[in-house]
C-alpha positions in Angstrom: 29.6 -21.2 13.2 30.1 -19.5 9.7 27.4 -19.0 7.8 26.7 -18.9 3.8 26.3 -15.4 2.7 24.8 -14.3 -0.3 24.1 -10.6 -1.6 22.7 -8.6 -4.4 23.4 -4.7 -5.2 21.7 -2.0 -7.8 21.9 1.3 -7.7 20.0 3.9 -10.0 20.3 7.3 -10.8 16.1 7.8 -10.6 14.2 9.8 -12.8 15.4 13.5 -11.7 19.0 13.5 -11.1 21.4 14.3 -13.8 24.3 12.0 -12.2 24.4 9.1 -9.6 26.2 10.2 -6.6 25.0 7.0 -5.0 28.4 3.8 -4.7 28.4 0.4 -3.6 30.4 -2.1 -2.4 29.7 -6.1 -2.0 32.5 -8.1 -0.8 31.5 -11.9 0.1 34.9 -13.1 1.1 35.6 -10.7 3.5 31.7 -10.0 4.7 31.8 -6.2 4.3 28.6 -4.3 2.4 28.5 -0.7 2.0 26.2 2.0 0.5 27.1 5.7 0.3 24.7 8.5 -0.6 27.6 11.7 -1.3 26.5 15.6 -1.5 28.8 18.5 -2.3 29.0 21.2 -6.0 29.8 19.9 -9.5 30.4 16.0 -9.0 31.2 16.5 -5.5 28.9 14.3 -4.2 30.2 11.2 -6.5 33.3 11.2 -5.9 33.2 11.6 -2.1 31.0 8.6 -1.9 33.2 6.8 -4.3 36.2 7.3 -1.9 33.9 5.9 1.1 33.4 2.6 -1.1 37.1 2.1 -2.2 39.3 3.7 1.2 36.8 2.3 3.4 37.2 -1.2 3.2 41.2 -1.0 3.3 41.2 0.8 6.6 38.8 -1.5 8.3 40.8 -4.3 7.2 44.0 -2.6 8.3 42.4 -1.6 11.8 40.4 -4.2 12.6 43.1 -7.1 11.2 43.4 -8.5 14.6 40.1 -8.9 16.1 38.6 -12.5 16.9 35.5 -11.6 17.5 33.1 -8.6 16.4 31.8 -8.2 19.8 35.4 -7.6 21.2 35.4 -4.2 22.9 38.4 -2.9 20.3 35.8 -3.1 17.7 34.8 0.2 18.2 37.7 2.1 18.4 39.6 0.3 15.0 35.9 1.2 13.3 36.3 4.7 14.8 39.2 5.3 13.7 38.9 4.2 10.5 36.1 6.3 9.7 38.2 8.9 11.4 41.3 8.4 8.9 38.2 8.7 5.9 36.7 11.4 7.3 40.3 13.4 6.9 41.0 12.1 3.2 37.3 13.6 2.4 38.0 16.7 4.3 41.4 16.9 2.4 40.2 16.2 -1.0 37.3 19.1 -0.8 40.1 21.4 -0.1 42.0 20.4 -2.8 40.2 21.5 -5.8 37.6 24.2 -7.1 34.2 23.4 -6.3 34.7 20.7 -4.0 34.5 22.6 -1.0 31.9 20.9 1.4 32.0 17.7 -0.3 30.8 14.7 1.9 28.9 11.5 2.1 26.6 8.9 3.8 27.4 5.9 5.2 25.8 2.5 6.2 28.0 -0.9 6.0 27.4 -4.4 7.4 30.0 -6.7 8.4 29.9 -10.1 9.4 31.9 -12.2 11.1 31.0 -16.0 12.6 27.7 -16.2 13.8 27.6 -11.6 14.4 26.1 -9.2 12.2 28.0 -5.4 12.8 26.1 -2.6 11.2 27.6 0.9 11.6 26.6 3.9 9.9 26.5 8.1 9.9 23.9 10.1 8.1 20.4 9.3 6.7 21.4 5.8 4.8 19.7 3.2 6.7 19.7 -0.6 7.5 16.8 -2.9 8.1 16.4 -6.7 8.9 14.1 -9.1 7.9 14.1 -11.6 10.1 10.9 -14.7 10.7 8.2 -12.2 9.0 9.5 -9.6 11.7 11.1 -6.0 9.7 12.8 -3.5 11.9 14.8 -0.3 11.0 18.2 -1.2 12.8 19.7 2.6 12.4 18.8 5.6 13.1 19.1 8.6 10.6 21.6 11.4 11.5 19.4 14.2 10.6 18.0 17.0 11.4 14.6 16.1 11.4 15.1 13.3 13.0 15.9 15.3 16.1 13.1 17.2 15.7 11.4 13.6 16.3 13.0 12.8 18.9 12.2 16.3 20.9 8.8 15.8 20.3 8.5 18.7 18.2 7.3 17.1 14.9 5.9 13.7 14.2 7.3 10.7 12.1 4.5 11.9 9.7 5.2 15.4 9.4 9.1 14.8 8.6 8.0 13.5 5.1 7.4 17.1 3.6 9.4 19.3 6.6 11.1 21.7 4.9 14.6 20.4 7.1 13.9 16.7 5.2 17.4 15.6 3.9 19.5 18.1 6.3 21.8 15.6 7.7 24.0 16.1 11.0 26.5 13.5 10.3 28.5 12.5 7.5 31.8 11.4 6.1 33.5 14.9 5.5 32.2 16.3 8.8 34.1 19.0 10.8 34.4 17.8 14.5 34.5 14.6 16.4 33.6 11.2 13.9 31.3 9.6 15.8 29.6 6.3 13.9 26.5 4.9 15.4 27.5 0.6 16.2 26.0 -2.0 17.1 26.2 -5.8 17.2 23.7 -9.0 17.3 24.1 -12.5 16.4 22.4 -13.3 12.9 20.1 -16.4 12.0 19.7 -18.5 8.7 17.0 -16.8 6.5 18.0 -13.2 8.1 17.8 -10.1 5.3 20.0 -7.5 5.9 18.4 -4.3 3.4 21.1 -1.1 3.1 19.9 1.3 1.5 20.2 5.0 0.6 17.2 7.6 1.5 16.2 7.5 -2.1 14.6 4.2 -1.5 13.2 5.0 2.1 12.0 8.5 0.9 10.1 7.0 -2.0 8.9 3.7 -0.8 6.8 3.0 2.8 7.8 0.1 5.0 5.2 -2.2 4.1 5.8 -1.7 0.3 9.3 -2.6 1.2 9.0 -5.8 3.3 6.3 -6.7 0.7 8.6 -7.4 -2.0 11.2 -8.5 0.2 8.5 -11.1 1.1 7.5 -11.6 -3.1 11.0 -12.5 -3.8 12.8 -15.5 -3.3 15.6 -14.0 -5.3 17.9 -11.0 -3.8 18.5 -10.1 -7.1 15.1 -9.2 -8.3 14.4 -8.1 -4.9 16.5 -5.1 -5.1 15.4 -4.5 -9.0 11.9 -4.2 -7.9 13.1 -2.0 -4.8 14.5 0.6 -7.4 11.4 0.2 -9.6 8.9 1.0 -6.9 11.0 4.3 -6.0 11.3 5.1 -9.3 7.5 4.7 -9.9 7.1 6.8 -6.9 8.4 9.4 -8.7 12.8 8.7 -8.1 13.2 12.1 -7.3 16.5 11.1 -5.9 19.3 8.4 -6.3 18.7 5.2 -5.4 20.6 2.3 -3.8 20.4 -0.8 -2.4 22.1 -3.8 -1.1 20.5 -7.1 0.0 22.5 -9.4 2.3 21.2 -13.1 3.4 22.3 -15.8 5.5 21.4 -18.9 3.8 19.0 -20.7 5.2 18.8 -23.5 7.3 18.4 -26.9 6.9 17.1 -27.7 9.8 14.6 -25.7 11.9 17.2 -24.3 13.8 16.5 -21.3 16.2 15.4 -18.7 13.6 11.6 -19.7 14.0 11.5 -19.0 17.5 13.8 -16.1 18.0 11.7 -13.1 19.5 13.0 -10.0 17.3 12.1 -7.8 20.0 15.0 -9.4 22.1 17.9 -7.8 19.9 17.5 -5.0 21.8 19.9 -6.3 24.4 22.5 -7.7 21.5 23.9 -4.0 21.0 27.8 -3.1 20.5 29.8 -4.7 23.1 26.7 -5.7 25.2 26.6 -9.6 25.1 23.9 -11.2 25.7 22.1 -10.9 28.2 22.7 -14.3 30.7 20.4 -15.9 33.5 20.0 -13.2 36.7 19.7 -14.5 40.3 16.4 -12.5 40.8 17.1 -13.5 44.7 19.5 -11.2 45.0 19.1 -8.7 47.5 22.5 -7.1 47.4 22.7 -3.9 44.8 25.0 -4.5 42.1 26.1 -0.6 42.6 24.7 2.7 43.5 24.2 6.0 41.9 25.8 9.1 43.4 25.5 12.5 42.6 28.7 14.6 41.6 27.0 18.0 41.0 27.2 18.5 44.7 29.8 16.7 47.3 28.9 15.2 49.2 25.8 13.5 47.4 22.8 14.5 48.4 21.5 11.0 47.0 22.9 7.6 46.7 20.6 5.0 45.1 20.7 1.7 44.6 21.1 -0.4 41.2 18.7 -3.4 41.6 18.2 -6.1 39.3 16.7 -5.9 36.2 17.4 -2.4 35.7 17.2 1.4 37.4 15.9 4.0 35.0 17.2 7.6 34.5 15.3 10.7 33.1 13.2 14.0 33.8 10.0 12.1 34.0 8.4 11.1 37.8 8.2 8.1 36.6 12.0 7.2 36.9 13.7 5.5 39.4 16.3 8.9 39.1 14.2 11.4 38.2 16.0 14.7 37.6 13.3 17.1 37.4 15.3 20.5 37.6 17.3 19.6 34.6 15.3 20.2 31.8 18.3 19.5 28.9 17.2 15.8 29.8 15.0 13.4 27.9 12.1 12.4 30.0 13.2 8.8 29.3 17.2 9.2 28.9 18.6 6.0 29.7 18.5 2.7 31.4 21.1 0.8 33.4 20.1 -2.7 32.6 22.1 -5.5 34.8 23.6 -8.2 32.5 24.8 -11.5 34.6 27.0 -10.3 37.3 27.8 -6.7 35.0 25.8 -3.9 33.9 25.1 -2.8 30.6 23.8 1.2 30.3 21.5 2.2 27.2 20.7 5.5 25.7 16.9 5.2 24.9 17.1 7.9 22.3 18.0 10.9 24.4 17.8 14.1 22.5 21.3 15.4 23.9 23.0 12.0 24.4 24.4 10.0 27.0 28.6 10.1 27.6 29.9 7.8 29.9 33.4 8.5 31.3 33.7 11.4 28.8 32.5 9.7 25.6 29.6 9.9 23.7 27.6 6.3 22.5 24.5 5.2 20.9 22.9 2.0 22.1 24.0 0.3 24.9 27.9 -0.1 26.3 29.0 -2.1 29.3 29.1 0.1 32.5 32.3 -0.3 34.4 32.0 0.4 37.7 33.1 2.3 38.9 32.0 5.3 36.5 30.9 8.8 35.9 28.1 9.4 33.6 27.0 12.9 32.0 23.4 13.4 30.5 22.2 17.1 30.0 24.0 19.5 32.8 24.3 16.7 35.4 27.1 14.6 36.2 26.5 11.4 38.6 28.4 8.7 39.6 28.4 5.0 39.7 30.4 3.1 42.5 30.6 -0.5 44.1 27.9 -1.8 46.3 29.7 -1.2 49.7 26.7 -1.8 52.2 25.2 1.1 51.2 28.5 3.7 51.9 29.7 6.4 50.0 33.6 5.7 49.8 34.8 9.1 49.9 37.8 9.4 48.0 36.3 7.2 45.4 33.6 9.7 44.8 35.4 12.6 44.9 38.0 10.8 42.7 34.9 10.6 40.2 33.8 14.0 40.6 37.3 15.3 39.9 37.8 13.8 36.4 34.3 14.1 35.7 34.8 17.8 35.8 38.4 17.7 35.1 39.4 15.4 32.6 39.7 16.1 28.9 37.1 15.1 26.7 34.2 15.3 29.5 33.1 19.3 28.3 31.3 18.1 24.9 28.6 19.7 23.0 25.9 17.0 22.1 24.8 17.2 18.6 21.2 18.0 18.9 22.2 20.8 21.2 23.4 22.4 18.3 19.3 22.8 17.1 18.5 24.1 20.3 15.4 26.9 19.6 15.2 30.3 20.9 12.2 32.8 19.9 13.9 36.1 19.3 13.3 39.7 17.3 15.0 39.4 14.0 17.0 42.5 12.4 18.5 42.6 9.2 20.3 46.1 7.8 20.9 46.6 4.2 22.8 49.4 2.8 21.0 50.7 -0.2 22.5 51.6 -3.0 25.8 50.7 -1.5 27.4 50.7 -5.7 26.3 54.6 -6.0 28.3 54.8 -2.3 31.5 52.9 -3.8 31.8 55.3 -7.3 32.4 58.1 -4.4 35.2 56.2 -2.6 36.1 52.9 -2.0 36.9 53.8 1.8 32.9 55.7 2.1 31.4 51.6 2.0 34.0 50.1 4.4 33.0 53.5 6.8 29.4 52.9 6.5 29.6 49.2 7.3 32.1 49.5 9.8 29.6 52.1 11.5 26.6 50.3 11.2 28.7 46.9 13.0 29.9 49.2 15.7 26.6 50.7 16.7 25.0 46.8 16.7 27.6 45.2 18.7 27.2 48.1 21.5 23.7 47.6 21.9 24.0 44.3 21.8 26.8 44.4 25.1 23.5 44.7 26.7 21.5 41.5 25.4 21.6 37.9 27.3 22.2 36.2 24.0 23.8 38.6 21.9 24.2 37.5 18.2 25.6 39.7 15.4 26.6 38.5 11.6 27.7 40.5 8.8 26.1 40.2 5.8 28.4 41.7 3.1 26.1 45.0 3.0 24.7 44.8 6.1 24.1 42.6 8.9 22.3 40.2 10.6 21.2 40.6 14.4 19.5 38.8 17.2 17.3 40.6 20.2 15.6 39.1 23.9 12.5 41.6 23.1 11.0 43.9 20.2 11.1 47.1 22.1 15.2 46.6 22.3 15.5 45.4 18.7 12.9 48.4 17.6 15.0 50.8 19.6 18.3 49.7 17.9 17.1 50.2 14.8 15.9 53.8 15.5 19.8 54.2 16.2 21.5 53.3 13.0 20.6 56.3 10.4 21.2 59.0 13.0 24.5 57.4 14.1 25.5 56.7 10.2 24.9 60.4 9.8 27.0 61.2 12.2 30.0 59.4 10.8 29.8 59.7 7.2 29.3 62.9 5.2 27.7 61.4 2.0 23.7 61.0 1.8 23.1 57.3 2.9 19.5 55.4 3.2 19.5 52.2 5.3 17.1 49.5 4.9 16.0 48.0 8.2 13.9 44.4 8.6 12.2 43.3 11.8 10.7 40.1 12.8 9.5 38.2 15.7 9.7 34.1 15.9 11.5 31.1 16.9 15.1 30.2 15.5 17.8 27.7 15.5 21.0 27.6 16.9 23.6 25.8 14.9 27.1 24.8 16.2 29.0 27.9 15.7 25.7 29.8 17.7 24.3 31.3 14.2 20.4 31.7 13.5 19.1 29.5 11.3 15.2 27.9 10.1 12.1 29.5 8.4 12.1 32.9 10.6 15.5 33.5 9.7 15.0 33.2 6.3 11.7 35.3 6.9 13.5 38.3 8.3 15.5 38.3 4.9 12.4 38.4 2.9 11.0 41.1 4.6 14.2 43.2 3.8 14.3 41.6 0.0 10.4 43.4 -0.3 12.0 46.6 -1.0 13.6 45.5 -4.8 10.4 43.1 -5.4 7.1 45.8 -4.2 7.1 49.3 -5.8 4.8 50.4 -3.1 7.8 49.4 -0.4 10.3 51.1 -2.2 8.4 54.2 -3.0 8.5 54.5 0.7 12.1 55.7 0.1 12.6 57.3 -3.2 9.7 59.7 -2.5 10.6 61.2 0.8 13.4 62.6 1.9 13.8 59.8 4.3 17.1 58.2 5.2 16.0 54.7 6.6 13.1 52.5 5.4 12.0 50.6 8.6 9.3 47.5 7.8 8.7 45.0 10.6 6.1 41.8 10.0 2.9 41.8 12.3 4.3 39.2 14.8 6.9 41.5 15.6 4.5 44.3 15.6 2.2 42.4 18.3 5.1 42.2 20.8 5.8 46.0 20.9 4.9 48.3 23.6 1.5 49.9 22.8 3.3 53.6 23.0 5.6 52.0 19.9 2.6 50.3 18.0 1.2 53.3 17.3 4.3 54.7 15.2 3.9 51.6 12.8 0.8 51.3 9.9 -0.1 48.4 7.8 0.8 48.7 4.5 -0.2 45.3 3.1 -0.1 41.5 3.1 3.3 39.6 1.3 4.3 36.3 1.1 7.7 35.7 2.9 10.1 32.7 2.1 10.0 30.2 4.6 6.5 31.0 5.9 3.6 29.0 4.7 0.7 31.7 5.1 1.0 35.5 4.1 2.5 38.0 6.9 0.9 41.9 6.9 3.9 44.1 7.3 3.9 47.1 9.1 5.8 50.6 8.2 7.7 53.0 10.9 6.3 56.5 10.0 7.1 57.7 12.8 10.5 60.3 12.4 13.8 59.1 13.1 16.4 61.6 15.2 18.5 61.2 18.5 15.5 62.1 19.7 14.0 58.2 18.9 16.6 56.6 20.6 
């Protein structure tokens, strides 16, 4: 049945921000609600999340015009591709004017249809329901420390002040796949839908939030008192929010008894769950294993549900892949189907090639990927392994387009490495001698890095504009490269030239393209930058005849070969950007000739 829907929006600039580059967008007729946090240079940010709240709603209307029902499996793909065909009018639009470039923006919307409730979302924006005194977050954030949750690296607790806080990993604007979180459940009379942008969720705790929810009978002054408490908070952001409710009943109805906790099984496309013959003794399918033919397993799927992950504790527990969640996902049978859930895996579940959040139905049969291993799902045959059908599985698991894919969080993956940055000093005196002399020098220095580096497992190498940016497995070989680069310059260019040389040792992360990135990185940097900001660093080179200035931090310093600490003194304590505590830095005094290398 339809149900009354009423709604209340206010958005605030907060009491730091020059300009609002928060939008909204109510629509009671056609039961769409949107919220859009944007980002980007000079007014950027406001216009790209003005676009999401004025394209937005005509291409859902125009792709979803033919759906009946919300929880119809074409849902997805006309919601896809509508935030597909918006993601390509950002991308367009920052390209299209000065200081646009990298313009991009939020999204969380709520649509409702009949009796269903669709929220969909990509970035940090977030959606909550009120439902029967129960609260519950019904998205979860895009973002990078989010995924740092989810790996167990961090806690919820220490996200609120990690330096990564407001790094997002999906927006509107993107480069790569579009890929918006969905789900479905049926709504009640009474239910409060809350969107909201993380100006309200980074100012104000949950139980501050579902207190005034609670206060107010009126959505209105609900969402003015939201705003108000961020802002007391300090509003050190924008701030939106949009309040949807289904009016309430007049008669009991089922919203007093409905367990909240049983949404869980309303997700995209998953119906609800219906009465099981627990009796049943037949499997409703097996799991095979692809990654080797034939399987050297074959399990059953037994009702209610057969659990996958790294843990011993699984029904499938795939121990020697450690790209895996410990809990990955859940098979859940559903009536006389199945249903498979991703329970928050950090590199994400694809089923037949595609990536999902939440739950999907699980044809069978099917191949599923999670981590580096690849297994099957096939029929219930007596317990037989139908041979072409799993090696028909195992050829378009490894075959077919779309099934190579890079999970997001993959693209955070940690690696603890030495750290090398080369400057060029004084590369302006070096240019006033010949314009070609710079391009030599840096073209020498890149040259000698990227041979070494032939030799590394993980070889990475940036240029920097003056210098570069490099990556080594070990000290000794990063220590040893160094030693390399102001006898080899020498070699190559007849001018005087001093080199300025940085070393570090710490974890990093890998973003998408493979570059270093987090608090070492930016360490390694500082260590280089000590040269301009500390006379006592620089006097290093302008009272010696010296060539190279070679500083390393004490973590590095720790990791060398005794026979190489000894060429390296102390020379003080700094404070490096990125690292909370001081670092002492070291100094190579040792000489530098072929001899060193």
């Amino acid at each position: 049945m339809n149900k009354a829907i009423i709604s209340a929006g206010l958005s605030d600039k907060g009491h730091v921000r020059k300009r609002n580059e928060d939008s909204l967008m109510l629509d009671n007729e056609y039961g769409l609600y949107i919220v859009s946090d944007g980002m980007g240079g000079h007014a950027a940010g406001d216009m790209a999340s003005k676009m999401v709240v004025e394209i937005l709603p005509t291409l859902l209307q125009r792709n979803l015009r033919n759906i009946k029902s919300l929880q119809s499996p074409q849902v997805e793909e006309g919601l896809t591709l509508a935030f597909t065909e918006l993601n390509d009018q950002v991308r367009m639009q920052s390209k299209s004017k000065a200081g646009m470039s990298g313009m991009g923006a939020t999204v969380v919307l709520a649509m409702f249809k009949d009796d269903l409730a669709l929220i969909a979302h990509m970035g940090d924006s977030r959606a909550y329901l009120l439902r029967s005194g129960s609260f519950a977050q019904l998205t979860i954030d895009h973002s990078v420390v989010q995924v740092l949750i989810d790996s167990g690296e961090i806690t919820s607790a220490q996200a609120v002040k990690h330096p990564a806080r407001g790094k997002i990993t999906r927006c509107i604007g993107m480069t790569g796949e579009v890929m918006p979180d969905i789900r479905v459940a049926k709504t009640f009379p009474g239910d409060r839908y809350l969107l909201c942008s993380d100006g309200l969720t980074g100012m104000v705790d949950d139980d501050t939030i579902v207190k005034i929810l609670n206060k107010h009978k009126n959505i209105e002054t609900a969402c003015i008192e939201l705003v108000a408490a961020a802002n007391s908070a300090g509003g050190v952001d924008n701030i939106t929010v949009v309040l949807v409710e289904c009016a309430p009943s007049q008669s009991k109805g089922r919203s007093g008894e409905y367990d909240f906790a049983s949404m869980e099984t309303e997700e995209f496309a998953g119906g609800t769950i219906t009465a099981h013959d627990s009796d049943r003794t037949e499997p409703y399918a097996f799991v095979v294993d692809l990654d080797k033919q034939p399987s050297h397993f074959c399990m059953p799927v037994k009702y209610p549900s057969f659990s996958i992950g790294r843990s011993t504790d699984n029904d499938l527990a795939l121990k020697w892949d450690k790209t895996i969640s410990r809990k990955h996902c859940v098979i859940k049978v559903a009536g006389d189907s199945l249903v498979i859930e991703d329970t928050n895996s950090r590199n994400g579940t694809y089923l037949n090639g595609h990536r999902f959040k939440g739950t999907q139905p699980l044809p069978v049969p099917s191949w599923i990927a999670l981590g580096r291993t690849r297994i099957g799902i096939i029929p219930s045959a007596s317990g037989t392994q139908p041979e072409g059908l799993t090696e028909g599985l195992f050829d378009e698991a490894y075959a077919s387009e779309g099934s190579i894919l890079i999970p997001p969080s993959e693209f955070f993956e940690e690696r603890t490495e030495a750290l090398l940055v080369v400057d060029i000093v004084g590369s302006t005196r070096i240019v006033k001698q010949g314009d070609t002399h710079l391009v030599k020098v840096i073209s020498a220095l890149g040259q000698m890095l990227d041979k070494v580096l032939q030799s590394e497992k993980h070889p990475f190498l940036k240029c920097t504009g003056d210098g570069f940016f490099a990556t080594f497995g070990t000290a000794d070989s990063a220590i040893s490269a160094a030693l390399k680069l102001s006898p080899g310059v020498q070699r190559y260019i007849k001018i005087p030239v001093q080199i300025s040389v940085a070393l570090h040792w710490g974890p990093v992360r890998l973003t998408q393209e493979g570059e270093r990135t987090g608090r070492n990185a930016h360490a390694v940097f500082s260590v280089e930058d000590l040269r301009h900001k500390e006379e006592k660093v620089n006097s290093f080179l302008v009272n010696s005849n010296r060539r190279e200035l070679i500083l390393m931090t004490e973590s590095f310093w720790q990791t060398l070969s005794p026979d190489l600490k000894v060429k390296a003194m102390p020379i003080g304590s700094y404070h490096l950007k990125g690292l909370e505590e001081t670092e002492a830095i070291y100094y190579w005094y040792a000489p530098v000739s072929d001899k060193s290398m």
